[in-house]
TORVEXTI-192048 format. One record per residue: residue in three letters; x, y, z of N, C-alpha, C in turn. Coordinates in steps of 0.2 Angstrom, whole numbers, plus 5000, padded with zeros to 4 digits. Layout:
ALAXYZXYZXYZ
...
END
This chain:
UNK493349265012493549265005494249295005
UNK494649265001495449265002495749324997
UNK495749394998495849454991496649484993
UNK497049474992497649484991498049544988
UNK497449584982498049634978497149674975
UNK497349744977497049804975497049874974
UNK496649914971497049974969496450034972
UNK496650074976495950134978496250204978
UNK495750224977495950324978496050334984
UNK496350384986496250394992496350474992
UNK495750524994495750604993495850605000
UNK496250665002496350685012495650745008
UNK495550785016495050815016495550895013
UNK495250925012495151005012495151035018
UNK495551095017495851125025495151175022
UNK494951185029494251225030494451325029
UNK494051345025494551415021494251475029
UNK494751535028494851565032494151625033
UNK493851655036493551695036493651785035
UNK493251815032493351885033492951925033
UNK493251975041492751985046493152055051
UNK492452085053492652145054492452155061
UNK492752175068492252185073491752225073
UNK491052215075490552265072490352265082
UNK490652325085490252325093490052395093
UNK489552405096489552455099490252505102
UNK490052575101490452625104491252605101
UNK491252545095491852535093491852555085
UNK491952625084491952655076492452605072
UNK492952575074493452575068493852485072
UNK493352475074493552385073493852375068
UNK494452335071494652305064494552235062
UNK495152195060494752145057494852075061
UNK494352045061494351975065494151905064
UNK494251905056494151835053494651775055
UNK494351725058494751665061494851615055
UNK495551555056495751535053495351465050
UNK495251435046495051385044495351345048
UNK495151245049495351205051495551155046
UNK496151115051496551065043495951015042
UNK496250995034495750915033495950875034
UNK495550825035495850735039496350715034
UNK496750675040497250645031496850575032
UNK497250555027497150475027497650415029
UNK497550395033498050345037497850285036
UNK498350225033498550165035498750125039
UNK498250085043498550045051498649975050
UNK499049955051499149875049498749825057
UNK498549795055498049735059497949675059
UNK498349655067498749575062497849535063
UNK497549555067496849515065496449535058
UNK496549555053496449565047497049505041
UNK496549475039497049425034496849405026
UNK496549475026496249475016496149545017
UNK496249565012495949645008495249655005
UNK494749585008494249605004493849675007
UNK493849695011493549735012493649815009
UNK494249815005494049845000493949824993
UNK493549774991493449754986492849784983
UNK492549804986491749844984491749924985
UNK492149924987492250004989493050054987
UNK492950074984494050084979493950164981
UNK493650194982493550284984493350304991
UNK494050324993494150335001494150425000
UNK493950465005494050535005493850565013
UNK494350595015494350635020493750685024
UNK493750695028493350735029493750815029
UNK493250885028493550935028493550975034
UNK493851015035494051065040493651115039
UNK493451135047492751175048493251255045
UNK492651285043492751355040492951415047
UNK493351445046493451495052492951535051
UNK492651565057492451625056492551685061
UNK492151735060492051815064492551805070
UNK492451825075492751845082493451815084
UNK493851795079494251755079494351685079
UNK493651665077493451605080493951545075
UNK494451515075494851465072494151415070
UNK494151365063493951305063494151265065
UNK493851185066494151125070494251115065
UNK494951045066495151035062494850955061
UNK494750915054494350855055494650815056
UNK494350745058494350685059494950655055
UNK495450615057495750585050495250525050
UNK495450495044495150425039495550365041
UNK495650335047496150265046495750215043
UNK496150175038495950135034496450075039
UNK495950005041496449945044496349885037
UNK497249895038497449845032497649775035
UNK497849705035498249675037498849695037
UNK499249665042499949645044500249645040
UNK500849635034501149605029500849635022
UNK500649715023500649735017500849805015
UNK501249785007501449825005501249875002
UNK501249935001500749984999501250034991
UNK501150034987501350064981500850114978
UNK501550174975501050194971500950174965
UNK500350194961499950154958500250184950
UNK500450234951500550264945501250254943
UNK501950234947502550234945502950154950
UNK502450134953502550064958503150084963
UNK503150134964503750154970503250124975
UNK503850084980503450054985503450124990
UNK503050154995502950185000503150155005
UNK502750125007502950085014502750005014
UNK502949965019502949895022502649875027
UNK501949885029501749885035501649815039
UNK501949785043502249725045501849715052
UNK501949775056501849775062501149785065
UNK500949745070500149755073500349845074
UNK499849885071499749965074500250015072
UNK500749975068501050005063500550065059
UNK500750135059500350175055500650205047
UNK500550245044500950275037500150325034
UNK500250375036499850445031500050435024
UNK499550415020499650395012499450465010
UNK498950515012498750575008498550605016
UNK499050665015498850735021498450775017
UNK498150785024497350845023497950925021
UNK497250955018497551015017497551075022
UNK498051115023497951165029497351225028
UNK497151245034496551275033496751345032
UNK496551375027496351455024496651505032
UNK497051535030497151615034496451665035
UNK496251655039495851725040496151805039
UNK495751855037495951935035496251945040
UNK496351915049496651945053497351935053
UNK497651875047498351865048498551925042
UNK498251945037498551985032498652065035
UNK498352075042498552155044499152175045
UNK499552225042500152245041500152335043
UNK500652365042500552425044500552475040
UNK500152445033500252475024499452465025
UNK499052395028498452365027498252385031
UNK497852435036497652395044496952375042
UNK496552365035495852335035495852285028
UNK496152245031496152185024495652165026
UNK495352145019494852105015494852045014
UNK495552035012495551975008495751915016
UNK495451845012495551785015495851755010
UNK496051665013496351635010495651555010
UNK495451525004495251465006495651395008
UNK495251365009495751285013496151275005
UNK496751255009497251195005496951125001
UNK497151104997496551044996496950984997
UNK496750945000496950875004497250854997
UNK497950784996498250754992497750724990
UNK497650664986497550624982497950614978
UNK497750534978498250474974497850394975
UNK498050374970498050284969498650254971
UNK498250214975498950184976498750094977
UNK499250044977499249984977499149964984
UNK498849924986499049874992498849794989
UNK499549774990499749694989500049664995
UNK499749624997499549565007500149525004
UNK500649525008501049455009501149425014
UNK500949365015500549325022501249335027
UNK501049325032501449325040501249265041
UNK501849215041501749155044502249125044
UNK502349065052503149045054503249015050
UNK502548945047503048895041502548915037
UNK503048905030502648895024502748815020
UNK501948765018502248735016502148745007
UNK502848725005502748744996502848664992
UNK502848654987502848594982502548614977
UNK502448544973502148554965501348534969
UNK500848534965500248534965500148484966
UNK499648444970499248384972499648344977
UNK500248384981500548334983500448324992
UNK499948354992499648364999499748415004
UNK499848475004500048525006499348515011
UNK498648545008498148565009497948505016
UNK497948435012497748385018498348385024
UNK498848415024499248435030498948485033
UNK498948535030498548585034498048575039
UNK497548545035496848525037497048475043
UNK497548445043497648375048497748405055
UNK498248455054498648505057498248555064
UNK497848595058497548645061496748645061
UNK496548705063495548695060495748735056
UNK496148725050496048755043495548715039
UNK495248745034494848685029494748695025
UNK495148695019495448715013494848665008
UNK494748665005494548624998494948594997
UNK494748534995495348474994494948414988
UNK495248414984495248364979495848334974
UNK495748274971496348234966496248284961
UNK496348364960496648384953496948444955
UNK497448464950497648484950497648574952
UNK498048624957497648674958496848684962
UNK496948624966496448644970496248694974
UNK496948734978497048764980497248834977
UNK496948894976497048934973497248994975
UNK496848994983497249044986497349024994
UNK497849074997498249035004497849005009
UNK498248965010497648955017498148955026
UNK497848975029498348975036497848965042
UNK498348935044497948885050498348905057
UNK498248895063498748895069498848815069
UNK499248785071499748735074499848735081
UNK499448675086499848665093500248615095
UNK500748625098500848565097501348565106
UNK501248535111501748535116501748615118
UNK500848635119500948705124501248745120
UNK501348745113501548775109501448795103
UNK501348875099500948855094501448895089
UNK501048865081501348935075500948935070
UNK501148985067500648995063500748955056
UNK500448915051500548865047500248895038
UNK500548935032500248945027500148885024
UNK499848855018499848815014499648855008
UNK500448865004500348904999500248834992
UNK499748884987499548854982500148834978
UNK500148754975500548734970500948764966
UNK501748764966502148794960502248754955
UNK502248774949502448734944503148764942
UNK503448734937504148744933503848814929
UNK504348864932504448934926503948984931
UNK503748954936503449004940503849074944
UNK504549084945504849134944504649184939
UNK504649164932504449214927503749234926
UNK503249224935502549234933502249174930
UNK502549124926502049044923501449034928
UNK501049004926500348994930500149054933
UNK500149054940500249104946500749124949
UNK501349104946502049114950501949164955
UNK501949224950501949284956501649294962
UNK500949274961500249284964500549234971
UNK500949164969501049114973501749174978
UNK502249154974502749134976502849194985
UNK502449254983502649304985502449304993
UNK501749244993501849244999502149195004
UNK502549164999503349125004503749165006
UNK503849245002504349285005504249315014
UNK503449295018503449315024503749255030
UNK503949205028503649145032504449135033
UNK504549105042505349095043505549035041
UNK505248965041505448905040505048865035
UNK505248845029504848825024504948745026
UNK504248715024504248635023504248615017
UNK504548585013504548565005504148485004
UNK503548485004503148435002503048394998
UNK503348334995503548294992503048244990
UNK502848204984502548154982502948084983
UNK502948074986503548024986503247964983
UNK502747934982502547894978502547894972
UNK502547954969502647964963502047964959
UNK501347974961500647964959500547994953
UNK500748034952500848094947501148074940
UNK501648034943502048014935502648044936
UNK502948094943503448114943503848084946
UNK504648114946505248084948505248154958
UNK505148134964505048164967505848204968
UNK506448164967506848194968506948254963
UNK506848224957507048314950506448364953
UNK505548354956505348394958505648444965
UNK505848404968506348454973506948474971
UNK506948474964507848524963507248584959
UNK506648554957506348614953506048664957
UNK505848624961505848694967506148724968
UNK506548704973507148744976507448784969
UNK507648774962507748804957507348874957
UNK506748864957506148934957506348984962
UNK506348954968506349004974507049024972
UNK507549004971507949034970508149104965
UNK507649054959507649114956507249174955
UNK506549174960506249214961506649274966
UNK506949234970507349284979507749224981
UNK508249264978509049224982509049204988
UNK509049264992508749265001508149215001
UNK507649204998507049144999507349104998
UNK508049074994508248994993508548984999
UNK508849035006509149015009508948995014
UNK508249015017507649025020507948945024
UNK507848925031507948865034507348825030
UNK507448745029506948705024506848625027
UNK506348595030506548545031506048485025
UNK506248445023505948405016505548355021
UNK504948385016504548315020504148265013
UNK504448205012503948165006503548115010
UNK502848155007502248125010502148055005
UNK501348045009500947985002501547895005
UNK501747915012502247865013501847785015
UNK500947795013500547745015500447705008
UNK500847735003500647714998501047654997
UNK500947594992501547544993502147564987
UNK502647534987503247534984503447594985
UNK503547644989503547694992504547704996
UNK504647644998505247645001506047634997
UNK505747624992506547644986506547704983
UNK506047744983506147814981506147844988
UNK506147824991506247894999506947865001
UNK507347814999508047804998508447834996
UNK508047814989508647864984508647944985
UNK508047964989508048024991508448054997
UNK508548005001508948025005509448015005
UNK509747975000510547984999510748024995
UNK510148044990510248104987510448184992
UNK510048194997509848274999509948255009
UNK510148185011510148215019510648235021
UNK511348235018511648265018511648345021
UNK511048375016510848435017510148465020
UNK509748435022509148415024508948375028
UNK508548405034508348355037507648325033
UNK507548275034506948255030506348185036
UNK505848205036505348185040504848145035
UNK504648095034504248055030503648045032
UNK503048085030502348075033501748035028
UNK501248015032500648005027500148085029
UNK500148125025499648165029498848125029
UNK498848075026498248065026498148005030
UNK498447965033498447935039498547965047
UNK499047995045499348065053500048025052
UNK500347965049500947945052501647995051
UNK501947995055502448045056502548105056
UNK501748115057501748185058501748245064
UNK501648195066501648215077502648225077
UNK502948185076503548215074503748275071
UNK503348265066503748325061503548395066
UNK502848405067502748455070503348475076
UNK503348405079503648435086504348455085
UNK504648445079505348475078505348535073
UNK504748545072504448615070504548655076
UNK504148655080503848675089504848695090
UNK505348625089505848645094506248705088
UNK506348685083506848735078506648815077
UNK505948795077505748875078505848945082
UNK506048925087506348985093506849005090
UNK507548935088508148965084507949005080
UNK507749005075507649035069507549135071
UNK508049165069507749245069507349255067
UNK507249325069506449335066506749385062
UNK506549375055506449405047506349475050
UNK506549515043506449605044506049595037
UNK505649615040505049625035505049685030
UNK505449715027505549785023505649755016
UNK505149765012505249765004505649805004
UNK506149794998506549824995506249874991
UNK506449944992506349994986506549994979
UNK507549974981507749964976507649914970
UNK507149874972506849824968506349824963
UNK506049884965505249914962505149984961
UNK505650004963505550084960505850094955
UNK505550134952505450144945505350214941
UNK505550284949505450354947506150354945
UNK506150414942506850464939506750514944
UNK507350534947507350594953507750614949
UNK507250694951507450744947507250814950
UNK507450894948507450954952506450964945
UNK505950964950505350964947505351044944
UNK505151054941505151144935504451174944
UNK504551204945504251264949503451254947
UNK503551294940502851274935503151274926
UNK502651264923502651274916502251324913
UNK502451334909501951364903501951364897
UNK501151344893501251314886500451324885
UNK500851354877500151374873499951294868
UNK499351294871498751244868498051274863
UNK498151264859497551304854497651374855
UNK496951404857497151494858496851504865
UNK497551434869497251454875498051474879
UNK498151474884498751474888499051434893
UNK499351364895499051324902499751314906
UNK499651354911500051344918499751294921
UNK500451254923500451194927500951214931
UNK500751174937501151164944500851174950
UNK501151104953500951114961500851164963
UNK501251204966501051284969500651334967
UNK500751334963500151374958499551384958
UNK499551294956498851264956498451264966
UNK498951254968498751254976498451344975
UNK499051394974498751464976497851474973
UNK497951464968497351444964496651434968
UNK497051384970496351334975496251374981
UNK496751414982496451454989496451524989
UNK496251534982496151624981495351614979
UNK495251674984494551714983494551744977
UNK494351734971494651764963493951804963
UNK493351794966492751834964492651904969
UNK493151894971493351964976494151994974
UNK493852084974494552134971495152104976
UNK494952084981495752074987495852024984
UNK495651954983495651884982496051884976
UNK495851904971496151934963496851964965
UNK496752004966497352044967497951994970
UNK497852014974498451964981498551904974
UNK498351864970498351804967498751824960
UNK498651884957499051924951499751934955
UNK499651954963500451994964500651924964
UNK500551864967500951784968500951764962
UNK500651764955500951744949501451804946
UNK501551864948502151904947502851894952
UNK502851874958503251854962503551784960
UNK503051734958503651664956503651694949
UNK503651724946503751724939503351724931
UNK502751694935502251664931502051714926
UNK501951774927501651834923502351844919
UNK502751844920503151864914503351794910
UNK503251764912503351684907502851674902
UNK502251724901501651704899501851764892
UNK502151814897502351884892502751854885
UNK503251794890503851774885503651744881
UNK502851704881502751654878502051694873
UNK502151744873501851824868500951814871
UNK500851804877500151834879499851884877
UNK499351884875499051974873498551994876
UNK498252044878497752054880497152034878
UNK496551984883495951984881496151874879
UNK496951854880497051804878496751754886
UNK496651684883496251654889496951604893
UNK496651594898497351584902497251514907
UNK497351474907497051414912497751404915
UNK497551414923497751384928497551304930
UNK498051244929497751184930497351174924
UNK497051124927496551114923495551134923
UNK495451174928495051194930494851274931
UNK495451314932495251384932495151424926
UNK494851444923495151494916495051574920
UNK495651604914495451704916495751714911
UNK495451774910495651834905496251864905
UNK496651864902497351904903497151994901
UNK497452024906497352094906498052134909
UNK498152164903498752214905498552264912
UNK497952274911497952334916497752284922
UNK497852234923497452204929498352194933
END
């Protein structure tokens, strides 16, 4: 099953929280303290896999989550840190965030990697807080909590040729002719509705062969499938433009190949320049030979042009083999989506945190904040404490003052913690 474009969570783990811990040995009165440190959470990695060639495998499954990081304990003992999560995508996909469509990254390459969410670091044990004001701290720190986000991954096919046209013009029955591809094929229109890619031998020599689904006129702005089609002729180094030449359809094949080439231009200027060799099929059919006239005194000028039946095989042992020899020429594509095409954030210097009264409540936002939050032991005097001094230190506590907090007023960290506001605390 051929899946192309979906959307999943991805949580890293949680860094495993610190321990606190006291030496308890014999003939030792005043051990001090020896809580070991938590270990980190797994992140979440994306590995590009050029033997993977659909997304369905995430289609049943959109909630990815890390594993967490073992808790520190006693004797110093550090926790391990967990397993990462690699998730294998295909080859030729791009990954976006979900919430502002900035592309992330372009994963092109077999084994190519990209960390989409880092685990969280594991909690301090009481033995990093000993100072020479402290020498028997209590207090620990809990694990960091791994990122999470949604993000996009959209497949666009890796293949040497692609071939394109208007619908029913025979793409698929080359395919099938060609390779052990084996496309559904029928006389109506959009038979094909998603890619089909086949291998090509030919003379000890092979390539990889798309047969992307029918374009119509206006398909640039998304018409039909445009989008869904076009994007994946932006992988492929040498395009075949497949022609009706019989005109079965009721069309004029020459205006059909200026509407093409029209589209792809207008979708990616770079894709109208793409190397193209014109092939007009259906050359079994009769009266066939004044329209592949007119078309070459129209376009070979500019085009080489190859005349096949794919549904005989005639001239297609040629076409191929001058595929096999052009192919070497042709560079190989730098596979990088453009950011500047799809982003869509405003960069800017993020506020630290905020604060803002909602009903008769009080609600600090922000990253850090919200992190210290996540890793303070609040049901312990040390945990509390230490956690009051770092909202007086970035400032937090006096913003709350500004924003006329009173004693006994409720206070919400994020969207999950509430506390009492208290002068004496």
């Amino acid at each position: 099953m051929f899946f192309d474009r979906t959307k999943i969570f991805v949580k890293a783990g949680d860094g495993g929280s610190g321990a606190s811990s006291f030496r308890r040995e014999k003939y030792v009165p005043l051990g001090g303290p020896n809580g070991g440190d938590g270990g980190r959470g797994g992140d979440i990695i994306l590995e590009a896999d050029e033997g993977l060639r659909t997304l369905v495998d995430f289609r049943y499954r959109s909630h990815y989550k890390g594993d967490r990081g073992e808790h520190g304990k006693g004797k110093d003992q550090h926790g391990r840190g967990a397993e990462d999560l690699i998730l294998r995508i295909p080859a030729g996909t791009v990954i976006k965030n979900e919430a502002t469509g900035e592309i992330l990254v372009d994963l092109t390459k077999h084994g190519q990697r990209f960390t989409v969410a880092k685990g969280g670091r594991g909690g301090r044990g009481n033995a990093r807080f000993i100072s020479n004001l402290n020498k028997a701290p209590t207090v620990a720190e809990k694990g960091e909590p791994g990122e999470e986000t949604w993000i996009l991954l959209e497949l666009k096919l890796l293949a040497d040729v692609g071939l394109v046209g208007f619908p029913n013009v025979g793409k698929s029955t080359l395919i099938s002719r060609v390779s052990a591809a084996r496309p559904k094929i029928a006389d109506y229109h959009f038979t094909t509705l998603v890619p089909n890619l086949g291998v090509v031998a030919i003379d000890e020599q092979s390539f990889v062969m798309a047969d992307i689904p029918g374009i119509i006129e206006g398909a640039h702005t998304g018409a039909g499938l445009g989008h869904e089609f076009l994007r994946h002729i932006e992988r492929t180094r040498l395009l075949l433009h497949i022609l009706d030449i019989s005109g079965s359809e009721g069309r004029d094949p020459i205006e059909d190949f200026k509407i093409i080439n029209e589209e792809l231009k207008l979708y990616s200027p770079i894709l109208a320049e793409r190397p193209m060799i014109v092939v007009p099929n259906k050359i079994d059919i009769s009266d066939t030979q004044e329209k592949l006239s007119l078309l070459k005194e129209e376009i070979q000028n500019d085009f080489e042009i190859f005349p096949i039946s794919a549904v005989t095989g005639e001239g297609v042992e040629q076409l191929l083999r001058r595929v096999a020899q052009i192919l070497p020429d042709i560079p190989p594509l730098e596979f990088t989506a453009s950011p500047d095409v799809h982003r869509m954030v405003e960069v800017h210097q993020a506020e630290r945190f905020s604060v803002e009264k909602k009903g008769d409540r009080y609600v600090v936002k922000g990253k850090e904040v919200e992190k210290h939050a996540a890793m303070s032991y609040l049901d312990t005097e040390g945990g509390l404490r230490r956690f009051q001094n770092i909202l007086k230190a970035m400032g937090v506590e006096q913003a709350l003052r500004d924003e006329g907090v009173r004693e006994g007023d409720k206070v919400m960290i994020g969207a999950e913690l509430e506390m009492e506001w208290s002068e004496g605390g």
